[in-house]
N, C-alpha and C positions, 0 to 999 in steps of 0.2 A: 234732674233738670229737664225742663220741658221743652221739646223742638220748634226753635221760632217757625212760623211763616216767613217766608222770604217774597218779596213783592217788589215793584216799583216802586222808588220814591216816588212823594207826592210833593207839591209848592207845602202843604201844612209843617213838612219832614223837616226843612229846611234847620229850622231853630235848632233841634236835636243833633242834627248832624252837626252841625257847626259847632252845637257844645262837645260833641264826643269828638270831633279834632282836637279842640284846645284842650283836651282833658290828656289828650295820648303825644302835645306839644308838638301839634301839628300847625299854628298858627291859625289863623281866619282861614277855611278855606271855601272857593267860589269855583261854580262853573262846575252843576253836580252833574246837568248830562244825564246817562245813562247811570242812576244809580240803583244798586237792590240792598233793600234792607230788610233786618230780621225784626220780626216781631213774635215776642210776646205776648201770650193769652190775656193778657190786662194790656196790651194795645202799647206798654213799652218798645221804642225802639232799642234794642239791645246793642245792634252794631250796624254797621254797613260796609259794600263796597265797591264805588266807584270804576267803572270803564271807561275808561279813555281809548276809541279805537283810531291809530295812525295808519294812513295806508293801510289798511285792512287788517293790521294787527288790532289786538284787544291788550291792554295793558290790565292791572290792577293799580289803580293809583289813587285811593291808597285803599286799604282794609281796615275798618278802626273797631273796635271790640270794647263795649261800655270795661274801664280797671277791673269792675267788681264781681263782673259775671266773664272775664278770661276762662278758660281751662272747663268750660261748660260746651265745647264742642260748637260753639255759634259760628267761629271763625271758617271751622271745618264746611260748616252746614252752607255757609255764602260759597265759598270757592268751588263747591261743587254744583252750587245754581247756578254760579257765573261758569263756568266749564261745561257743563252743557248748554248753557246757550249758546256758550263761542268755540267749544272744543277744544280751543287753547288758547290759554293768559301766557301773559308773559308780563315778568313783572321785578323789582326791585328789593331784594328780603334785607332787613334789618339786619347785622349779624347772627344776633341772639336769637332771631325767628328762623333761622334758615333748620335748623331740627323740626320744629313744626312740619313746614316746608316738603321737608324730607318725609316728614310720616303723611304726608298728602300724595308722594309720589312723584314731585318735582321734581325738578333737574337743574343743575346750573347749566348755565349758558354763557358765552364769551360776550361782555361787552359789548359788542359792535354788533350783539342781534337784538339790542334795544335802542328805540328812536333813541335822535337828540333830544327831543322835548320832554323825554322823562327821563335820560340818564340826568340832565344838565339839572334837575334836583340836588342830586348827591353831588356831582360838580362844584355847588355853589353852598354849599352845607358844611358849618362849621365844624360839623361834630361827625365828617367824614371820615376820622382815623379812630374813635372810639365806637362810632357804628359800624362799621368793616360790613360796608353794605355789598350783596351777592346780588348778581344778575340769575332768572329763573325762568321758569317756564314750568304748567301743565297742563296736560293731556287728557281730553277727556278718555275716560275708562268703557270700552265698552260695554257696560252697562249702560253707561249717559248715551252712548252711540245712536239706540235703539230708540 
């Protein structure tokens, strides 16, 4: 697999991103902000992911990774562009994601060191007791330091 580019979204992005939400049953979603997305040498967007900074936190809100190209390392390749820009995410893991997670160097974190405006997601999410969502955070590695 070939290492996407990682960039700015653009306004053209928008349609893409919006379809790789509802593909990962994220709903519509609006208000992309600060987003980086990965691209592909034929100009595909692969995946994207979303910052949302509160009070000077950087959230990941959300991460979305095209089904078909999963386990191709793109998901990897965003979080460590979005970590060195910000040094550190902090963000919401899926249950099932929190192994990823873990092989990126994360860490959980307590609750109450993510806004309200992104825990109150999982809050209000039906499918809060089958996702056994983890509060997270990472750290850029010295390497990203330099």
């Amino acid at each position: 697999m070939e290492t996407p580019v990682i960039r700015l979204a653009l306004p053209r992005d928008e349609e893409r991103i919006i379809a790789l939400g509802q593909q990962a049953g994220m709903g519509t979603l609006s208000g992309f902000g600060e987003t980086l997305v990965a691209c592909l040498s034929n100009g595909t967007i692969a995946g994207f992911c979303r910052i949302r900074t509160i009070e000077g936190v950087a959230y990941v809100n959300p991460i979305v990774i095209d089904a078909t190209l999963r386990g191709c390392g793109i998901g990897t390749t965003l979080m460590h562009a979005a970590c060195t820009i910000h040094k550190e995410l902090r963000f919401v893991a899926r249950g099932y994601a929190v192994p990823f997670y873990r092989s990126l160097a994360c860490e959980e974190i307590p609750w109450s060191s993510i806004h309200r405006t992104i825990a109150c997601d999982c809050d209000e999410c039906a499918d809060f007791a089958s996702c056994r969502p983890v509060p997270m955070r990472m750290q850029a590695r010295e390497s990203e330091n330099a």
